[in-house]
C-alpha positions in Angstrom: -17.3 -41.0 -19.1 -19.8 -42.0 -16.4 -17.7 -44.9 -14.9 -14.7 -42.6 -15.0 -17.0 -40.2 -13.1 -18.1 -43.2 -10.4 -14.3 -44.5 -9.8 -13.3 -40.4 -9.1 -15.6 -39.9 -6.8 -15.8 -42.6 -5.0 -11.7 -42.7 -4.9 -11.8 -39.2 -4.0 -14.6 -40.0 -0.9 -11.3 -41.9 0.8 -8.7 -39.3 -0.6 -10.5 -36.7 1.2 -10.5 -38.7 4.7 -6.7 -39.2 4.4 -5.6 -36.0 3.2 -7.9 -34.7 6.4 -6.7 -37.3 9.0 -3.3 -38.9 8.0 -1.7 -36.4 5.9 1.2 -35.8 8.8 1.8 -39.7 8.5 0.9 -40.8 4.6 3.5 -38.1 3.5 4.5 -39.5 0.2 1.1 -40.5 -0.7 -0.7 -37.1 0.4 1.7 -35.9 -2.2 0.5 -37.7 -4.8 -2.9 -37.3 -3.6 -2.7 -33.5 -3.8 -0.8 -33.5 -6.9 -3.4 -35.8 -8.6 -6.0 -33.3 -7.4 -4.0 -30.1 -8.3 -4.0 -31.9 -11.9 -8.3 -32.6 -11.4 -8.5 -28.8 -11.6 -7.7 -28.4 -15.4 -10.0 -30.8 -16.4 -13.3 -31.1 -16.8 -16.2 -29.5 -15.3 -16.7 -32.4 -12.8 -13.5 -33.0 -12.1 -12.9 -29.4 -10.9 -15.7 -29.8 -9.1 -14.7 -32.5 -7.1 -11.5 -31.7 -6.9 -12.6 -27.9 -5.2 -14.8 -29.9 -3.2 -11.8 -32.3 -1.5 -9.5 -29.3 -1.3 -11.9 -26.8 0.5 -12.4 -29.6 3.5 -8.5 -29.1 3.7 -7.9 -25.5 3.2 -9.9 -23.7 6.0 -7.6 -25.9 8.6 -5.0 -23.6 9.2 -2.6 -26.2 10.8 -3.5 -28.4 8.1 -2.4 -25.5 5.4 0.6 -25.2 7.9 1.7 -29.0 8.0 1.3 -29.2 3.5 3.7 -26.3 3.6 6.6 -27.8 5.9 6.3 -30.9 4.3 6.6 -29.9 0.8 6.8 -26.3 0.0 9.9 -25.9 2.9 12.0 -29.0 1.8 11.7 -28.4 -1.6 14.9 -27.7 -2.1 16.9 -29.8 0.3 15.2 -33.3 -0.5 13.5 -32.2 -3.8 9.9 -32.5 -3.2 7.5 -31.3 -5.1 6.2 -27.4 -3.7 2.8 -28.8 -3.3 1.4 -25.5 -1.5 2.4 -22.9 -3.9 1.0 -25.7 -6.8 -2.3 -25.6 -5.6 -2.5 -21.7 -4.8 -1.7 -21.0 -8.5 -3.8 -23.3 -10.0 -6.7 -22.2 -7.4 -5.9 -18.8 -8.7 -5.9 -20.1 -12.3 -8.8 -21.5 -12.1 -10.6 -18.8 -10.9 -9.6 -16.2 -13.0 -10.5 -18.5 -16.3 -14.1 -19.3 -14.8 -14.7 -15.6 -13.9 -13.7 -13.8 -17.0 -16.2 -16.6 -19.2 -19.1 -15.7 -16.6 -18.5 -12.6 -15.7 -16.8 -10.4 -18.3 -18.5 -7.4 -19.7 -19.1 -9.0 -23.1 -21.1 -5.6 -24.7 -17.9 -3.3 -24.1 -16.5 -2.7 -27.2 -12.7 -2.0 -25.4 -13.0 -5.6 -23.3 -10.1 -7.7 -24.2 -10.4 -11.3 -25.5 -10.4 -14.2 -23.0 -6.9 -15.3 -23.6 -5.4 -11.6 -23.2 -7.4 -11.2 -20.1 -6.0 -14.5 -18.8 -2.4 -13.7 -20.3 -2.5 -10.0 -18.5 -3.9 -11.6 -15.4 -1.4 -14.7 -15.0 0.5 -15.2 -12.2 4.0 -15.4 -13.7 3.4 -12.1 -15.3 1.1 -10.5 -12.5 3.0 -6.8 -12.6 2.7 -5.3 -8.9 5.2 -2.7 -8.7 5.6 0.9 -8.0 5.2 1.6 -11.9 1.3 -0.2 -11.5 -0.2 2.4 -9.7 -2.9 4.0 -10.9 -5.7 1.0 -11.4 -7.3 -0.7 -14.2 -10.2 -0.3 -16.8 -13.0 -2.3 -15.2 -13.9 -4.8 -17.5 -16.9 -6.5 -15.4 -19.1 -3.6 -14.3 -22.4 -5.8 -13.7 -21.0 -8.4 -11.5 -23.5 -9.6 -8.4 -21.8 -12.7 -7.0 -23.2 -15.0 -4.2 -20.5 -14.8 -1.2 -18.3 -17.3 -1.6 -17.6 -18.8 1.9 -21.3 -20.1 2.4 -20.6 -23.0 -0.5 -22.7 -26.1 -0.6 -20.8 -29.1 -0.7 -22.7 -31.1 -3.6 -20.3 -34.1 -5.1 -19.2 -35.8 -1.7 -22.3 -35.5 -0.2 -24.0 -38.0 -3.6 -23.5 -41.7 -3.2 -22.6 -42.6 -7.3 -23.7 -45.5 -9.0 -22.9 -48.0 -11.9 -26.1 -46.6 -13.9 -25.6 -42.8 -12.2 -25.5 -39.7 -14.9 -22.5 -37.3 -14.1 -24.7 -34.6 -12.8 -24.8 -31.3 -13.9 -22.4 -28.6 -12.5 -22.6 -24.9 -13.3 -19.6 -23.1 -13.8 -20.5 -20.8 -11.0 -20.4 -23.4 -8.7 -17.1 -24.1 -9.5 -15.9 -20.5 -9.2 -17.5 -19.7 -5.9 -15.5 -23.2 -4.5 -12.3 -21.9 -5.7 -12.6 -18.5 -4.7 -13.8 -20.0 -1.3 -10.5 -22.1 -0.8 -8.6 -19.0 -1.7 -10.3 -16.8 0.9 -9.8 -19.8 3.6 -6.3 -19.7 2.8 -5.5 -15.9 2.8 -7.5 -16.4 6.4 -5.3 -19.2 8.0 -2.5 -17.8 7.2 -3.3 -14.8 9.1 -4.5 -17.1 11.6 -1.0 -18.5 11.7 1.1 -14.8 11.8 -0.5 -14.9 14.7 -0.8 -11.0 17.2 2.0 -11.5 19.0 4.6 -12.1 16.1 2.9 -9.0 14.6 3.1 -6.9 17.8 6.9 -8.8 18.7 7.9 -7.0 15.1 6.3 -3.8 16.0 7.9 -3.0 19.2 11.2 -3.9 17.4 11.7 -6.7 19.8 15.1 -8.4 18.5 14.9 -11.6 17.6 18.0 -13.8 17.4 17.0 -17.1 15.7 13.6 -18.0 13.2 11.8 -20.5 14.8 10.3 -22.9 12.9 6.6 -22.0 13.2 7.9 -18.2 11.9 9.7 -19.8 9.1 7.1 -22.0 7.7 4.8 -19.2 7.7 7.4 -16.9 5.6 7.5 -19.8 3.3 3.9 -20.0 2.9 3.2 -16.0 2.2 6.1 -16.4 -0.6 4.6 -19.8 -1.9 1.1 -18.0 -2.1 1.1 -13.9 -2.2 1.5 -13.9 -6.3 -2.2 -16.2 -6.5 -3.7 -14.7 -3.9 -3.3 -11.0 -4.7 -4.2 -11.8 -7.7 -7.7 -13.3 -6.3 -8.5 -10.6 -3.8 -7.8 -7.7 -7.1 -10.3 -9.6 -9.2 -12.6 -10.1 -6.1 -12.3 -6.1 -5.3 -12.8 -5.2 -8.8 -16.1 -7.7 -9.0 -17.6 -6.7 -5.3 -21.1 -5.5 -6.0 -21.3 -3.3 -2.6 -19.5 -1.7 0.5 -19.5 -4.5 2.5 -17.6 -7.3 0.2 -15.3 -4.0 -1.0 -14.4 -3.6 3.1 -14.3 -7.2 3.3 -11.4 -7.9 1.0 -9.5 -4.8 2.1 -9.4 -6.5 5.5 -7.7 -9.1 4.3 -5.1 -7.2 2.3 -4.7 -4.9 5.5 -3.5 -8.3 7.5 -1.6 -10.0 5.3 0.3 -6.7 4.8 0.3 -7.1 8.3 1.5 -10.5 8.4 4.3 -10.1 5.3 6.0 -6.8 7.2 6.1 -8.5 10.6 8.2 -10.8 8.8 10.4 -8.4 7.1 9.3 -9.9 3.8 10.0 -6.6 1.2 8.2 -8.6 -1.8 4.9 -9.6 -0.4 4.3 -6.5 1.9 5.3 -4.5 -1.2 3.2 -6.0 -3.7 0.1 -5.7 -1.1 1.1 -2.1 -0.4 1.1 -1.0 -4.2 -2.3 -2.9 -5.2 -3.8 -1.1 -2.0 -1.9 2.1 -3.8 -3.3 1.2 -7.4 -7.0 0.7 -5.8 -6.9 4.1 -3.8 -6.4 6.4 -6.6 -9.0 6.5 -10.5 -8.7 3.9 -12.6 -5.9 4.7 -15.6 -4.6 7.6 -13.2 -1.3 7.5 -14.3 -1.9 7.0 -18.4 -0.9 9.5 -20.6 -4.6 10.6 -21.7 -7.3 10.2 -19.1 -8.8 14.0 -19.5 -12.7 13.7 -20.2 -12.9 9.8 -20.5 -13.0 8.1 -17.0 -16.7 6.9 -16.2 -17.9 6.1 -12.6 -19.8 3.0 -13.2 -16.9 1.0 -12.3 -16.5 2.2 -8.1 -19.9 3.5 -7.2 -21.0 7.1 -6.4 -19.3 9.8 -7.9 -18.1 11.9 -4.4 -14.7 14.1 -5.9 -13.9 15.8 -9.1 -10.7 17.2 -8.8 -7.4 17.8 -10.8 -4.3 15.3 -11.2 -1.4 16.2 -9.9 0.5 15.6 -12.7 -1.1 17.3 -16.0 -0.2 14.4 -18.6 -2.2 15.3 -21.4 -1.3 18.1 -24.2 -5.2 19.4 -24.5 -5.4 20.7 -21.1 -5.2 19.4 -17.4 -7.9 17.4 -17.3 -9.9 15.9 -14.5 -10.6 13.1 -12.6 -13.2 10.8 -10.2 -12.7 9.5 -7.2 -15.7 7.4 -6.1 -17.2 5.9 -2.9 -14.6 2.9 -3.6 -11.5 5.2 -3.9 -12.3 6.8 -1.1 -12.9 3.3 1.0 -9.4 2.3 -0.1 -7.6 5.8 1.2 -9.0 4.7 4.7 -7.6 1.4 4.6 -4.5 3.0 3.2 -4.2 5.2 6.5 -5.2 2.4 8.9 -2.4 0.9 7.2 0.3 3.6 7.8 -1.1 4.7 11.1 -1.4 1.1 12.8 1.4 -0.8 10.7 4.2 2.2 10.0 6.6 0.5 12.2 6.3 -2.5 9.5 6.1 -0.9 5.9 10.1 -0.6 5.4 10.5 0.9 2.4 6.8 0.5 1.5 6.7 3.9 2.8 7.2 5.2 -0.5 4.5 3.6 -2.2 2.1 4.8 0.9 3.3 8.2 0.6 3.4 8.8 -3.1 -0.8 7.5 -3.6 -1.4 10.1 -0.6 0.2 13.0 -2.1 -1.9 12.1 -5.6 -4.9 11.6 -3.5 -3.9 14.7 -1.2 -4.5 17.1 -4.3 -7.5 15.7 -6.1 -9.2 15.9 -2.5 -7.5 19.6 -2.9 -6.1 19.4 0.8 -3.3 21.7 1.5 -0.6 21.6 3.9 1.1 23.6 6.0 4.6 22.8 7.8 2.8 23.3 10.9 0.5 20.1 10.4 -2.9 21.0 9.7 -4.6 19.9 6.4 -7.0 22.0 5.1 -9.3 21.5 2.2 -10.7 24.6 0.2 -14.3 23.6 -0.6 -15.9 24.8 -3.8 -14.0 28.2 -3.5 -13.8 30.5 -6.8 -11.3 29.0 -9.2 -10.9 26.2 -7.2 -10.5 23.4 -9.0 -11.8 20.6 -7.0 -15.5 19.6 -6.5 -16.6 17.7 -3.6 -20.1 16.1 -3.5 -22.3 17.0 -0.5 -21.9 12.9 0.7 -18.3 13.5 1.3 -17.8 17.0 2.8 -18.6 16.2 6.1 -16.1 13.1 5.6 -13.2 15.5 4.9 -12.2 16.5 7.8 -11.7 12.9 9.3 -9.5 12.5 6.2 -7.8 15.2 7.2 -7.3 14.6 10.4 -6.9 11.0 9.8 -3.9 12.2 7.3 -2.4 14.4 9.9 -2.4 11.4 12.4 -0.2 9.3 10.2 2.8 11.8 10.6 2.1 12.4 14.2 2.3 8.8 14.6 5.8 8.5 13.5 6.7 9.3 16.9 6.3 5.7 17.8 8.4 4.6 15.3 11.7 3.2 16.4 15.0 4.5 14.4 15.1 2.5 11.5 11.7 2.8 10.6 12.1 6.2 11.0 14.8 6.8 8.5 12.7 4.4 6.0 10.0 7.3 6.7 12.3 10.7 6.5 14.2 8.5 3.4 10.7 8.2 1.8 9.9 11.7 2.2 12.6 13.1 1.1 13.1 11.1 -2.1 8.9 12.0 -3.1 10.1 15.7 -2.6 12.8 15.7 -4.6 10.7 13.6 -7.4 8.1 16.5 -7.0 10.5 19.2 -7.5 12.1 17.6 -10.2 8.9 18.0 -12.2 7.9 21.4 -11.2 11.3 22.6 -13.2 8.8 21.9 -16.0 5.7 23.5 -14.7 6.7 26.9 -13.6 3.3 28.2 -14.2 2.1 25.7 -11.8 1.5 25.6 -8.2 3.0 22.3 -6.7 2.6 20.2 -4.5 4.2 20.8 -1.0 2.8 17.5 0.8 6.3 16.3 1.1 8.0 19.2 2.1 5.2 20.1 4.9 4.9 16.5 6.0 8.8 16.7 6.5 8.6 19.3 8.5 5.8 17.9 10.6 8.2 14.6 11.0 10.9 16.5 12.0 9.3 18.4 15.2 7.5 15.4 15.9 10.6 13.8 16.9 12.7 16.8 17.9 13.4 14.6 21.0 15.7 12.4 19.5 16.9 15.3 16.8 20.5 13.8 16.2 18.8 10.6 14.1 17.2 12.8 10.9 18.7 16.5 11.3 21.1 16.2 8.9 19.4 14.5 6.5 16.3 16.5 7.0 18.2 20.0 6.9 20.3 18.7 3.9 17.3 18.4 2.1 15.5 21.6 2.9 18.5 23.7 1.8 18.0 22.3 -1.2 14.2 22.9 -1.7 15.2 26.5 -0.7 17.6 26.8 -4.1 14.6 25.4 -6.2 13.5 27.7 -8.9 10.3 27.9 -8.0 9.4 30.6 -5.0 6.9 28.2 -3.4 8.9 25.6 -2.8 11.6 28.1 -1.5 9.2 29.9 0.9 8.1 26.7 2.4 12.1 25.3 2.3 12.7 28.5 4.1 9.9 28.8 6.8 10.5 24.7 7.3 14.3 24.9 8.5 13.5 28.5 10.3 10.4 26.7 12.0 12.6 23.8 12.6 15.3 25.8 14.3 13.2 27.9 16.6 11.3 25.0 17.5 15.2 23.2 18.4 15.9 26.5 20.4 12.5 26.2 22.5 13.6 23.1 23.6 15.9 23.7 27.4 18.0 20.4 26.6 20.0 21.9 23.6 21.4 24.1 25.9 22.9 21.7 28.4 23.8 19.7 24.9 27.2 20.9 22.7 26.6 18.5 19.6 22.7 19.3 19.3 23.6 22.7 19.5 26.1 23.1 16.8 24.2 20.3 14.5 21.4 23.0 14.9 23.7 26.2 14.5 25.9 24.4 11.4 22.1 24.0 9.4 21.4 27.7 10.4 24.9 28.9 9.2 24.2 26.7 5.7 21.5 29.1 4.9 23.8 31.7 4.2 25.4 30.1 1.2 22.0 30.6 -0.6 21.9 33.6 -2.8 18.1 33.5 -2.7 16.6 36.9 -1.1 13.6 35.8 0.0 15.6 32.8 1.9 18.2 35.7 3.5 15.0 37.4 4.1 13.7 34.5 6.0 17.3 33.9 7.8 17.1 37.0 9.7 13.2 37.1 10.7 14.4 33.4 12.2 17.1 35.3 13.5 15.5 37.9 15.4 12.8 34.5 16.6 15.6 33.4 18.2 17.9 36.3 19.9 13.9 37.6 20.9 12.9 34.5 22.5 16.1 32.7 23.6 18.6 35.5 23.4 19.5 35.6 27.6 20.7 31.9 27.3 22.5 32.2 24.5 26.4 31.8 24.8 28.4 29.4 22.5 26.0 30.1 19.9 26.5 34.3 19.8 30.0 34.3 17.4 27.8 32.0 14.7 24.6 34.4 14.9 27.0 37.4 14.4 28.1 35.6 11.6 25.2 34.8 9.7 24.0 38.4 10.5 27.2 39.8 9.0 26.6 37.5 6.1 23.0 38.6 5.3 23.3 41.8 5.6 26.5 41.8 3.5 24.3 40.0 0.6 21.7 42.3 1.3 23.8 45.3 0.9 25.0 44.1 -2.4 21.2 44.2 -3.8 20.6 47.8 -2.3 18.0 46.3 0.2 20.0 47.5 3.0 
């Protein structure tokens, strides 16, 4: 009714000055006052208007955001209050996905979902952001152009209502743009808030002793408001008519990534680490039948056809797209592990399993010794890349490369979370290629373990065990690729430990290095013996005057190989 419209917004008019000016004082009554307007954003058009309009004068004050959150969110469960914060994130969140999907939604594809599976698939409650999600979405809205959001005009304050006034008309876009604009303000104060030197204090692995209030606040507000606002920066990347929003809202999932792993926060960081994951790699990647029916309408210019890594359907292989927007996610992806490793805990898998897919469409391959090579358009080579991204390639590449080279800044336990990572996305990959024995796979994780491990020969006693474990494992695999490149890692590995003049001044690295040399007996592989005694004669050629302690274990293994060898009439 029109008086019920005059009363709101005239109420509201001295709702907004309080909530802006005396919220730290009027704390029982800003509670009602946000609660009442949490409620205005279910109901009708002008009231969500209104209510958008009183909350975006609050929500691009990052103290403000800050003080709502301590007051409420924080003592929520000591004192009971209600958790104002994460209230008005979700129904910020809510209220934007409902007014998108009626504007927006690609009403003429047959395939589109109705309204309320959209909005049931999209809810926060049952937002799925896991390691199971990558792979993307069917883009349901592949016409979107949308006005950028933080340039809203602030209509309903700004009228003076009265006793004859008409509730004016609102558009539904109007609405939408407000919302997603106090969404965006939000996601930016609080990276305001996780301020540099918290991030660069988690980085350096500076201990810290006690949380201090401001640090725990702003853990409480990233677990009040990750769920809403992921889910608002997904629909916003999927909507983004061009580059520029695209790199826009990749920014902001870059920091807050930021912000959740300088906290230590596994949820958050790994919910923004798998979306990023999802977004980098085709649309339905990982369903069962993708072969022949992906379009490229949905991410722009058409720049790869190449191969999955894992053939999932029974007609054939198949093929997929990765398009400009793919390819602008893999960047953010490695400015992500290359500036934040240190922070991505056991994120790392995520990271490490989309660049391994994305590795082989791109039809890079890698060598133990670093490099990542791509084979472009070569006879029988399955992957086709388009003249706008060849010349890109080998920044990829090198890009790629960088991100393993880098772990040599990483402290110790973010190095394990690395080598851990690794290790468990090699043995995944050779658990399937027992299947595929026709099939070349993929040895990105072997290589890039290899890489790691010379990387950081300096401090060898922290990952040789577990790094040599696992290669004398990938050297009994079934398949002779995997064993070749088992074989020449831990040879590499050793000869590379021998080069170094500090084993020989110290026992234990010597005999950690000489126990994962003997191990390599115990294989009854002769292309692994084979590649035993080549490393062999590296070593006694290059080292063999300063050898001592280490003589009665080469003997051995020489004993032992040629023993095995004799036995198959090669020697």
């Amino acid at each position: 009714k029109v008086e019920h419209y005059v009363i709101a917004t005239k109420i509201l008019k001295v709702v907004a000055i309080m909530l802006e000016r005396y919220n730290s004082v009027l704390k029982t009554e800003s509670e009602i006052f946000l609660s009442f307007l949490i409620k205005f954003l279910s109901g009708e058009q002008w009231q969500q208007a209104i209510a958008v309009e009183v909350l975006h004068k609050i929500c691009w004050k990052p103290r403000q955001l800050r003080d709502i959150c301590q007051q409420y969110d924080l003592q929520n469960k000591s004192n009971g209050s209600t958790p104002v914060f994460q209230e008005l994130i979700n129904a910020l969140a809510s209220l934007t996905s409902a007014k998108f999907h009626r504007l927006y939604r690609n009403k003429e594809d047959p395939e589109s979902p109705s309204d309320a599976e959209i909005l049931d698939e999209l809810s926060i409650s049952k937002l799925i952001l896991n390691s199971e999600t990558q792979g993307g979405t069917k883009y349901y809205y592949l016409e979107v152009r949308m006005l950028i959001f933080t340039s809203s005009i602030i209509v309903f304050l700004q009228t003076t209502p009265t006793d004859r006034s008409e509730i004016p008309f609102v558009s539904e876009d109007y609405v939408l743009r407000m919302s997603m604009s106090c969404l965006l303000d939000i996601a930016t104060a609080i990276i305001d808030l996780g301020d540099k030197e918290l991030i660069k204090r988690r980085a350096a692995n500076v201990p810290i002793h006690e949380i201090n209030e401001t640090e725990n606040t702003l853990r409480q507000m990233i677990m009040s408001g990750w769920s809403g606002l992921l889910q608002t920066l997904s629909l916003l990347f999927e909507a983004a008519p061009d580059e520029n929003t695209v790199n826009s809202v990749l920014d902001l999932m870059t920091a807050l990534t930021a912000v959740a792993g300088g906290l230590n926060m596994d949820g958050p960081r790994e919910a923004l680490v798998g979306t990023l994951c999802r977004f980098a790699l085709p649309p339905g990647y990982h369903e069962k039948s993708y072969a022949g029916e992906q379009t490229s309408g949905s991410g722009g210019q058409v720049l790869v056809v190449g191969q999955p890594l894992t053939a999932s359907t029974s007609s054939g292989a198949g093929f997929v797209l990765l398009t400009t927007r793919n390819i602008q996610v893999l960047r953010a992806l490695l400015d992500v592990a290359s500036d934040y490793g240190p922070l991505l805990g056991q994120s790392w898998s995520l990271v490490l399993s989309a660049l391994q897919h994305l590795s082989w469409i791109l039809g890079f391959q890698c060598s133990i010794t670093g490099e990542m090579t791509a084979k472009v358009q070569e006879k029988g080579q399955s992957t086709v890349l388009t003249t706008a991204i060849i010349q890109e390639i080998p920044k990829i590449s090198k890009k790629l490369a960088d991100v393993f080279e880098n772990s040599s800044k990483l402290d110790e336990v973010a190095l394990h979370h690395l080598v851990n990572a690794i290790c468990e996305l090699s043995t995944e990959t050779m658990d399937q290629a027992y299947g595929s024995a026709t099939r070349e796979p993929s040895l990105f994780a072997v290589a890039n373990l290899v890489q790691v491990s010379i990387t950081n020969l300096n401090r060898l006693e922290v990952i040789w065990r577990l790094v040599t474990g696992h290669l004398l494992e990938v050297c009994q695999h079934t398949n002779m690729h995997f064993r070749k490149t088992g074989a020449d890692g831990i040879s590499h590995l050793i000869i590379s430990a021998f080069a170094e003049d500090s084993i020989f001044s110290n026992q234990r690295r010597q005999e950690m290095v000489l126990a994962a040399f003997s191990e390599m007996s115990t294989i009854p592989k002769i292309d692994v013996r084979t590649r035993q005694m080549q490393c062999v004669l590296e070593v006694l050629e290059s080292r063999g005057e300063k050898l001592t302690s280490a003589w009665p274990v080469l003997l051995e293994i020489i004993q032992a190989s040629c023993e095995a060898l004799k036995d198959q009439g090669i020697v």
